[in-house]
Every structure is written in structure tokens, then in C-alpha cells.
LUMMI-914496 format. One record per residue (C-alpha): residue number from 0; y, x, z. Coordinates in Angstrom, 1 decimal. Example, Ala and Ser with C-alpha at 12.3 -4.5 7.8 and 13.67 -1.06 7.14 Angstrom:
2
SITE/0/-4.5/12.3/7.8
SITE/1/-1.1/13.7/7.1
***
This chain:
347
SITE/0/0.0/0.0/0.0
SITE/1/3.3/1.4/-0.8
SITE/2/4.7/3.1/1.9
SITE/3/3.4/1.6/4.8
SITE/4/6.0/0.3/6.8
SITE/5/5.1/1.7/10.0
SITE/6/2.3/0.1/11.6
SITE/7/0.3/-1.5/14.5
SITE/8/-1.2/-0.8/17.5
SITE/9/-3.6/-1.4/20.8
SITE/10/-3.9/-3.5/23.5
SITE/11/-0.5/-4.8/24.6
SITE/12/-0.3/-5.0/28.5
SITE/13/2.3/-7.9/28.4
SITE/14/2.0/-11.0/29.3
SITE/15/4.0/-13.8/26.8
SITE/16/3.7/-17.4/27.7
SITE/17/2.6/-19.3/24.7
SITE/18/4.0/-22.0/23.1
SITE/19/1.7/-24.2/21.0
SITE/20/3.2/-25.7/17.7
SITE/21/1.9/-29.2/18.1
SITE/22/1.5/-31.4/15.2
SITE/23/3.7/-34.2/14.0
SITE/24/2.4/-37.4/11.8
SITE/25/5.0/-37.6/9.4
SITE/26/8.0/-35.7/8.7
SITE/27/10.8/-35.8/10.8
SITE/28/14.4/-35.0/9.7
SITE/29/17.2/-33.9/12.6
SITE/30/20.1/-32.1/12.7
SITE/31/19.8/-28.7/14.5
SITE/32/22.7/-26.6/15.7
SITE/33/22.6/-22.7/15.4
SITE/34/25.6/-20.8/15.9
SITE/35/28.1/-23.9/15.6
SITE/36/26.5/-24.9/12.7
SITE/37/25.0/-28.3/12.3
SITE/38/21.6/-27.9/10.2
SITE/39/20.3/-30.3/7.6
SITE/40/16.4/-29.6/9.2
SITE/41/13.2/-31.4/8.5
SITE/42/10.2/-31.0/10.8
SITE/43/6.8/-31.2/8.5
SITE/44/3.5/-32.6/9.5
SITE/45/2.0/-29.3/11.2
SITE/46/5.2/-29.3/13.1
SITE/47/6.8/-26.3/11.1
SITE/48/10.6/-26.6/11.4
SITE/49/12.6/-26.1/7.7
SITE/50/16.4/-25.3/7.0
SITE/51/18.1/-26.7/4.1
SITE/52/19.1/-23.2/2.3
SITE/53/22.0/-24.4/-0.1
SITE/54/22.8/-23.6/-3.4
SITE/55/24.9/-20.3/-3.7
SITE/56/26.0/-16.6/-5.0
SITE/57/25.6/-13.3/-3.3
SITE/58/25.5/-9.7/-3.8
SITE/59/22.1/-8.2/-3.8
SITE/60/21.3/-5.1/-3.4
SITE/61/22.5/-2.2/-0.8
SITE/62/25.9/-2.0/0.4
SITE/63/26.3/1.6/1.0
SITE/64/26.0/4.4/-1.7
SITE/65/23.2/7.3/-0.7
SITE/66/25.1/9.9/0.4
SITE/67/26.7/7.1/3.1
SITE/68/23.0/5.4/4.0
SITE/69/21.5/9.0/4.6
SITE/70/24.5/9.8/6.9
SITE/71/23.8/6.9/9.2
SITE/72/20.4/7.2/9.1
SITE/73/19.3/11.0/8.5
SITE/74/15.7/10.4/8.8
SITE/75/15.1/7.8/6.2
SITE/76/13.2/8.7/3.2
SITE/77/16.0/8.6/0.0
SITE/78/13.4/7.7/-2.4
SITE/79/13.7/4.3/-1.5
SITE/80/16.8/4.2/-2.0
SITE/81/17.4/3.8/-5.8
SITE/82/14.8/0.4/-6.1
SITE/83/18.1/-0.8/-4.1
SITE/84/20.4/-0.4/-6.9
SITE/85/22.5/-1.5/-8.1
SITE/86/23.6/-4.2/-6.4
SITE/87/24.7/-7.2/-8.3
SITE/88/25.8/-10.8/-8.2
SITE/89/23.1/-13.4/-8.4
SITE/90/22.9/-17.2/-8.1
SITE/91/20.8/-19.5/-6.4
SITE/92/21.1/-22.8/-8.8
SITE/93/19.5/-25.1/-7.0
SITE/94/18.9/-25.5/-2.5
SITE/95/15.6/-25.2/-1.0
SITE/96/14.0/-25.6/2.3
SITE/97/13.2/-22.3/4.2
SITE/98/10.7/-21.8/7.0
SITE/99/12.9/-21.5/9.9
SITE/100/10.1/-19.4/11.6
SITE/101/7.8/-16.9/10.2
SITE/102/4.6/-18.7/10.1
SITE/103/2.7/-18.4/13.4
SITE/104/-1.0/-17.9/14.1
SITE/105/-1.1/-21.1/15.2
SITE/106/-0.3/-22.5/12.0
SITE/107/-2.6/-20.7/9.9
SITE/108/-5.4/-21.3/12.4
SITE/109/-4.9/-24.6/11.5
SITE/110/-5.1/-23.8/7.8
SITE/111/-7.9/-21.5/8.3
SITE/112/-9.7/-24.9/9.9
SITE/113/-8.7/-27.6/7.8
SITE/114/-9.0/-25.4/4.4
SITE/115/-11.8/-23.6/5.3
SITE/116/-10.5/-20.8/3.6
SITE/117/-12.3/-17.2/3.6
SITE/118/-9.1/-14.3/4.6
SITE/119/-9.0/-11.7/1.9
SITE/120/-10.5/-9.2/5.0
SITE/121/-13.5/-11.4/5.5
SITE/122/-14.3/-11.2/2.0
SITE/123/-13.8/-7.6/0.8
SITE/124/-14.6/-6.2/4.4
SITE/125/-12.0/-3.4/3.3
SITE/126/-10.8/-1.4/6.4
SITE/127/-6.7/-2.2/7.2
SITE/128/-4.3/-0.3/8.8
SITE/129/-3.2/-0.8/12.4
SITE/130/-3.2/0.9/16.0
SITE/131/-6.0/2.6/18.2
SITE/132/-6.0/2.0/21.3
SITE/133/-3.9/5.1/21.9
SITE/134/-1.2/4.7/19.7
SITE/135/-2.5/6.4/16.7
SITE/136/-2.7/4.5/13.1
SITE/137/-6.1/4.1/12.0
SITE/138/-7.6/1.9/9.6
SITE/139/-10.8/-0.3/10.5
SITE/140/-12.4/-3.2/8.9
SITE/141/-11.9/-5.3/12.5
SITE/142/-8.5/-5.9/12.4
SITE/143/-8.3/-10.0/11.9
SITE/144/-4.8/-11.9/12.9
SITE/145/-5.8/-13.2/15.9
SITE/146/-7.6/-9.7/17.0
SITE/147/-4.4/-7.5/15.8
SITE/148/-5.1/-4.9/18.3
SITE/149/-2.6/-6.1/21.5
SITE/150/-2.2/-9.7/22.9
SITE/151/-1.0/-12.6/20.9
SITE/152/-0.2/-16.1/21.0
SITE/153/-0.4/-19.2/18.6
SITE/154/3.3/-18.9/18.5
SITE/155/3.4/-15.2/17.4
SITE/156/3.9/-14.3/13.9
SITE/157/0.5/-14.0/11.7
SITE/158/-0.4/-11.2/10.8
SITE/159/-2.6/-9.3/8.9
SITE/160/-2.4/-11.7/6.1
SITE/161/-2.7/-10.7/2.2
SITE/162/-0.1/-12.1/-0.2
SITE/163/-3.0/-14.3/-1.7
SITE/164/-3.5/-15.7/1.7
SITE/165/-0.1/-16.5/1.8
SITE/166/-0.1/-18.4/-1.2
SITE/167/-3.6/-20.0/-0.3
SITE/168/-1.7/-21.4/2.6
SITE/169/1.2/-23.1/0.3
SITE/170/-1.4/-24.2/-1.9
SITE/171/-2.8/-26.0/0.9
SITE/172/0.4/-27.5/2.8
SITE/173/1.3/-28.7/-0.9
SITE/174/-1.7/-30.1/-1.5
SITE/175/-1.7/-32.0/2.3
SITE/176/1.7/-33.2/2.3
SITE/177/2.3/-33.8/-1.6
SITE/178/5.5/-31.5/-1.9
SITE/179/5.3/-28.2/-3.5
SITE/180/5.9/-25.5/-0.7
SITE/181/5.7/-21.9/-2.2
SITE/182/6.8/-18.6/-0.6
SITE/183/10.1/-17.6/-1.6
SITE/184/11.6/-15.3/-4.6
SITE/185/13.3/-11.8/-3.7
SITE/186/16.4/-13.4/-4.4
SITE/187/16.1/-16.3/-2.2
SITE/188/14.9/-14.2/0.5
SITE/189/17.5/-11.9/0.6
SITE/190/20.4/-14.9/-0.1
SITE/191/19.3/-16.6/3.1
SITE/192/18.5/-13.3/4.9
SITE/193/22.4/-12.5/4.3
SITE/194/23.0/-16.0/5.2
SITE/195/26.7/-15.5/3.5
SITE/196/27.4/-11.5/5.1
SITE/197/27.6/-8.7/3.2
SITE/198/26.8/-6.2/5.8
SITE/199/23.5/-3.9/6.7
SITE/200/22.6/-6.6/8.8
SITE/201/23.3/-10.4/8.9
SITE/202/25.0/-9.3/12.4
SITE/203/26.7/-6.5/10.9
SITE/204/26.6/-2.8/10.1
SITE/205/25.7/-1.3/13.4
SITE/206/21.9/-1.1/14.7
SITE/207/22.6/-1.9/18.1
SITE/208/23.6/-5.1/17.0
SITE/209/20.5/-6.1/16.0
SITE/210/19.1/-6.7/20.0
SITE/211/19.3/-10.2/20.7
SITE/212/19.0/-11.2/16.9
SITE/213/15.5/-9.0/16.0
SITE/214/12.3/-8.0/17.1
SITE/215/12.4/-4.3/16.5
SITE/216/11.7/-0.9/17.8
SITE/217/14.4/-0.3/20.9
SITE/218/13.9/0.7/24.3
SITE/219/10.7/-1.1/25.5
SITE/220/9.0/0.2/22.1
SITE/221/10.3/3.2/23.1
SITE/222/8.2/3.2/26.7
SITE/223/5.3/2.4/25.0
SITE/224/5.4/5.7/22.8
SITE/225/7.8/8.0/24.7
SITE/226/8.3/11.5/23.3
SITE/227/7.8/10.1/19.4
SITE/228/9.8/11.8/16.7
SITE/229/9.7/11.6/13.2
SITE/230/11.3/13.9/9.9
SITE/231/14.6/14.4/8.7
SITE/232/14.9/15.1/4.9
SITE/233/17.7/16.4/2.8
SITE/234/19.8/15.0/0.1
SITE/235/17.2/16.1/-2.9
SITE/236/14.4/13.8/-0.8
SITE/237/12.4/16.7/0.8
SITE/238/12.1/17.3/4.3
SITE/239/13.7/19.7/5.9
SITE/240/10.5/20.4/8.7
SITE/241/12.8/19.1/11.2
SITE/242/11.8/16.2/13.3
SITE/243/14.0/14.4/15.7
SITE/244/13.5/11.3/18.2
SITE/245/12.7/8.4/16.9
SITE/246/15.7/6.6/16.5
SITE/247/15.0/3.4/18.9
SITE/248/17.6/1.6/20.0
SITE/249/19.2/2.1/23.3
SITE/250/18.8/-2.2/24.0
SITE/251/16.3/-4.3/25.2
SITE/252/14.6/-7.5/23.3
SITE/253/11.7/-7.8/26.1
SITE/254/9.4/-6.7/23.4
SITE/255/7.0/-3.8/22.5
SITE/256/4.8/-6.2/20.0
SITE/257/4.8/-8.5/18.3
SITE/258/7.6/-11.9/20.1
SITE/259/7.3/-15.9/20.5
SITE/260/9.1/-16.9/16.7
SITE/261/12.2/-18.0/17.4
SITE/262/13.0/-16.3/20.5
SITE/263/16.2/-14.6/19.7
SITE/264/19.1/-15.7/17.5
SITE/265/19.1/-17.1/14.3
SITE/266/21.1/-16.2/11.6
SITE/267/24.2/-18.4/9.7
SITE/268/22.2/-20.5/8.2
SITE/269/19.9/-21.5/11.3
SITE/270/17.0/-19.0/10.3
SITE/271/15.2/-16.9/13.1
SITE/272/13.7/-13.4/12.8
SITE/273/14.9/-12.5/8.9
SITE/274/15.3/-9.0/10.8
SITE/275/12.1/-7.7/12.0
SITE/276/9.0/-9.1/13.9
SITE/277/6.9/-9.4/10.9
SITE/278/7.0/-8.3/7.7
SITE/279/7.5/-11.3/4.7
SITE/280/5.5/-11.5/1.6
SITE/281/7.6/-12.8/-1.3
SITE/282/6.6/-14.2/-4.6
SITE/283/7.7/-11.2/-7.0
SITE/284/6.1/-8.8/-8.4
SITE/285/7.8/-5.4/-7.1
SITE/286/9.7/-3.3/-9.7
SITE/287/11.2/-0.2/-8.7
SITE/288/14.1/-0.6/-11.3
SITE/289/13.9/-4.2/-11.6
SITE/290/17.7/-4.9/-10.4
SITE/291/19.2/-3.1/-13.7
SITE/292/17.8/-5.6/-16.1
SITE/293/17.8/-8.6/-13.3
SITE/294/18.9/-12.1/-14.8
SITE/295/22.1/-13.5/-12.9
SITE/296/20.6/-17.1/-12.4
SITE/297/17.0/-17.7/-9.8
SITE/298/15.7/-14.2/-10.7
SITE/299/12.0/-14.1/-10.4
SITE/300/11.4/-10.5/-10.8
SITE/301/8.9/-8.4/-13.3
SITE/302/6.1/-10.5/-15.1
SITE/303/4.0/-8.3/-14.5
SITE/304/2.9/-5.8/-11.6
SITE/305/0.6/-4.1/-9.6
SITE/306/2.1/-4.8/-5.9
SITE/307/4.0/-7.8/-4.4
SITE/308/7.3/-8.0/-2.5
SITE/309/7.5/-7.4/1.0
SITE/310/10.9/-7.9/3.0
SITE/311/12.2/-8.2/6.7
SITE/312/10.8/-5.6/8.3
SITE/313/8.9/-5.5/11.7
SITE/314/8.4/-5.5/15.5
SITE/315/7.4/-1.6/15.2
SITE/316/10.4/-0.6/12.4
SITE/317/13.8/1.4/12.5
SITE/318/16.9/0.0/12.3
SITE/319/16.9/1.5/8.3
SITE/320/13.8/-0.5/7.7
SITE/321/15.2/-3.8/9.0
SITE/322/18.0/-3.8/6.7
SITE/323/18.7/-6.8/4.5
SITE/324/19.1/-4.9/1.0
SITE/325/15.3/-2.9/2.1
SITE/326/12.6/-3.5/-0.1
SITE/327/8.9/-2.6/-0.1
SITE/328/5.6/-4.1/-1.3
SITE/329/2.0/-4.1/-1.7
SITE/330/-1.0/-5.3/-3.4
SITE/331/-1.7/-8.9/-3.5
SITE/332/-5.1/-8.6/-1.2
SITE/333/-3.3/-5.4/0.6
SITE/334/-2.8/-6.7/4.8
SITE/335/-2.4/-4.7/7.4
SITE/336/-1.1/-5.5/11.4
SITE/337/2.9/-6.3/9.9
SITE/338/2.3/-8.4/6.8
SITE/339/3.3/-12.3/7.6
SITE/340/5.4/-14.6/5.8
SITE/341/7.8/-17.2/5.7
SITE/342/7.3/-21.1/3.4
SITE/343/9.8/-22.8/0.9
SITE/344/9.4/-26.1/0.1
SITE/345/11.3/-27.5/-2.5
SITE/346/13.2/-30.5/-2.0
***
């Protein structure tokens, strides 16, 4: 899988309370607030919460040139960079619903029931990157979303999950409730992730930010791993064989793992965890130099490709990861202990 987003780990120690999604008999629309702003939100008949995403234009891409992202953060890897650029204005045509959560075990347990659907792990028995149970990544064929390696809840992000398992799960809501939910495009993913900024983050340009708003790697990751470093490279993209901390963040979320969905603060447009927690399979196909030739109107990406679209970020990620122009991907049955996703359902 293309660079692998930093990954997961052993048994988690803490204790979460968990918070069972309990099923509703017919959809429900309410108005939320988030942030002041009163939400056009339906609740669906698994009792999975959707936003109203409205019609729009945005910039996509990064905000900051190289020279600019490598002086904030000196240890990402530049050769990422360029699948960034350039950015350009694009527009949504029409609104959708969004997922206001990242889909939680809970929910695709009950799809796993109801469908009967074999994971892409149960049926290729290929081994997946994770954790061991002393911190180190290995890969094992054991690793399953509800046994990711430390304790979760039904109200946890899934993970684990292949991009065809994500879109065996939309094929299945679509075909129970008679509306066609999908996952979203890059575009809409990154238009709602932005939620109308045009900063690193949807709460701005400094990392520290982030705490309070994301699930990510700060100071009670940090306990869990203490004295972990990582490689600082130059401007041509090599290392320089200097390693410095790992760049946690000096706050607290109350998290090490994976967190409840939806325990911190949404974004603009009422949406929860866009940064971090879990990374999000999109529908794309992943092109490195896509956004030169990308269409202004509902881009849908390359027609063709070898690895799928991956966005967000996770629980275990640096504040360069997390950012909302950050793109990565994988092969369609690639999982490993980040890979979740978010729905769309058209209206």
C-alpha cells in the first residue's frame, strides 16, 4: 500500500465507555446545531446521522508551496508533495448528504450480519499491517476490525476495512433503504473536509489547533511510545540521517487509539473527525498528477488505476498527515488497522 500512513498497535489499557448506535425504523430528519450553525440532518434507519453538504466552490489542493510546508514540518517526506499540486478551483454542482461520523464497528457489524458479507481479510487470508503487542508494526493475517490489536467499542471507527468493503457496505444500505448511498469523490471529500476554510486545517494553520477538533498523535500518544523519533530529509527528498522526536503535539484529546466518533468538535458544516481517527476511503482512483488535467465541475479522478484514494488521516498520524490538501491511497482489497470510511447518500 502506498506509503503506509503510520500504523496500529497492541493492546490498549484504556477503558472508553461505549455507546451503541441503536437502530431507528424510518428515517428521521432534525435540525442539529454545530458551531452556531443549524444543520439540515437526517437520521437513516441504522441510526447513522447525515449532514446536508451544499452545493459549492473551493480551492483544492495545498495551500503552501514546498519550500514553506518542509519548513513547518521538516520531517515530512517531500515526495508527496507534488500529487498536491496545483491547487485549483473546483465545483460541487449539486449537494449531498455526508456521513456525519466515520462509520463505526457497530455499524458494519450490522452489515456484516444482515449481508452476510465475507471481509476481503477473511477471504484472501493475506497478512495486514498493524501493531505488536510492543509497539512495533508487524503484519499478521489476525488482524480483523473488531480484533484491531487494543480495545474497541461499537462506537469506534472500523477499521481494517478494504475499499471494496466499503463499497460492499453502500451497496448494501442502498439496496435496504432504496436510496443510493456511495462513498464520496476526492473532491467532495476534501470540499466538506475544508467546510469553507482555506487553511492546513479546517481549524486553521497551526497543529496545536487540532486538539479538541481530531483524534491524533499528541501527548497521550506520546506516553504510550516515549522516546520515538523519526527522519528529517532535505529539500532534494533524501534524508539527511538525522532523526528527531516525533513531532506529537504538546495537548491532550484523552486518546492513545482509536476515540468514540464524534467526540470532539465538528467542523463548519456539522461534520466530526475529517482530521484524524481513521483514515477514509474515497471513490477515486489515485493519480499522482491527476490535479493538472482535473475537470473544474464533480471531478471523479483517473479512469483507470491501480490504488484507491485514501484521505483524513488517523488516530496514530502527525500533524502533516492530518492536513486537508494530504492525499494517499491504496489497493482496493489493501486494509490495514487505519483504513475506515465515511457514506454519501444522494438526496
Amino acid at each position: 500500500m502506498m506509503e503506509k500512513k503510520a500504523q496500529c498497535l497492541t493492546l490498549m489499557l484504556m477503558a472508553v465507555s461505549a455507546t451503541v448506535v441503536l437502530s431507528s425504523p424510518k428515517e428521521k430528519r432534525t435540525s442539529a446545531s454545530a458551531d452556531q450553525a443549524e444543520l439540515d440532518a437526517i437520521t437513516n434507519s441504522i441510526g447513522m446521522k447525515l449532514v446536508r453538504i451544499p452545493a459549492g466552490e473551493f480551492m483544492m489542493g495545498a495551500e503552501e508551496d514546498r519550500d514553506a510546508t518542509m519548513a513547518a514540518f521538516p520531517y515530512a517526506d517531500p515526495a508527496l508533495l507534488p500529487r498536491e499540486w496545483p491547487r485549483h478551483k473546483v465545483r460541487v454542482t449539486n449537494p449531498f448528504y455526508m456521513g456525519q461520523h466515520e462509520v463505526t464497528l457497530g455499524q458494519f457489524m450490522t452489515f456484516l450480519r444482515d449481508a452476510g458479507y465475507k471481509i476481503d481479510a477473511e477471504r484472501d487470508g493475506k497478512p495486514m499491517t498493524g501493531y505488536g503487542k510492543n509497539g512495533e508494526i508487524i503484519e499478521s493475517t489476525v488482524f480483523r476490525p473488531w480484533a484491531p490489536g487494543w480495545k474497541v467499542e461499537p462506537d469506534h471507527p472500523v477499521g481494517y476495512v478494504s475499499w471494496n468493503d466499503a463499497v460492499a457496505f453502500c451497496d448494501w444500505l442502498s439496496r435496504k433503504e432504496g436510496k443510493k448511498y456511495r462513498l464520496p469523490t476526492e473532491a467532495e471529500w476534501e470540499y466538506a473536509c475544508r467546510a469553507g476554510t482555506t487553511s492546513r486545517y479546517h481549524t486553521g494553520n497551526d497543529p496545536e489547533e487540532l486538539v479538541g477538533f481530531a483524534n491524533t498523535a499528541d501527548a497521550d500518544r506520546a506516553a504510550e511510545f516515549p522516546g520515538k523519533t523519526v527522519d528529517v530529509f532535505d529539500k532534494s527528498g533524501k534524508k539527511t540521517g538525522k532523526q528527531i522526536p516525533y513531532p506529537f503535539l504538546s495537548g491532550h484529546d484523552g486518546y492513545a487509539w482509536t476515540a468514540p466518533v464524534g467526540r470532539f468538535r465538528p467542523n463548519r458544516f456539522g461534520l466530526y473527525d475529517m482530521h484524524g481517527n481513521s483514515w477514509e476511503w474515497c471513490s477515486d482512483w489515485f493519480g499522482e498528477d491527476c490535479y493538472g488535467k482535473s475537470p473544474f465541475e464533480d471531478p471523479q479522478g483517473p479512469r483507470t488505476g491501480t490504488s484507491r484514494v485514501s484521505r483524513g488521516g488517523a488516530f496514530d498520524n502527525t500533524a502533516f498527515t492530518l492536513r486537508c490538501a494530504r492525499r494517499d491511497g491504496g489497493a482496493p482489497e489493501s486494509r490495514d488497522c487505519h483504513d475506515g470510511f465515511r457514506v454519501v447518500r444522494e438526496p
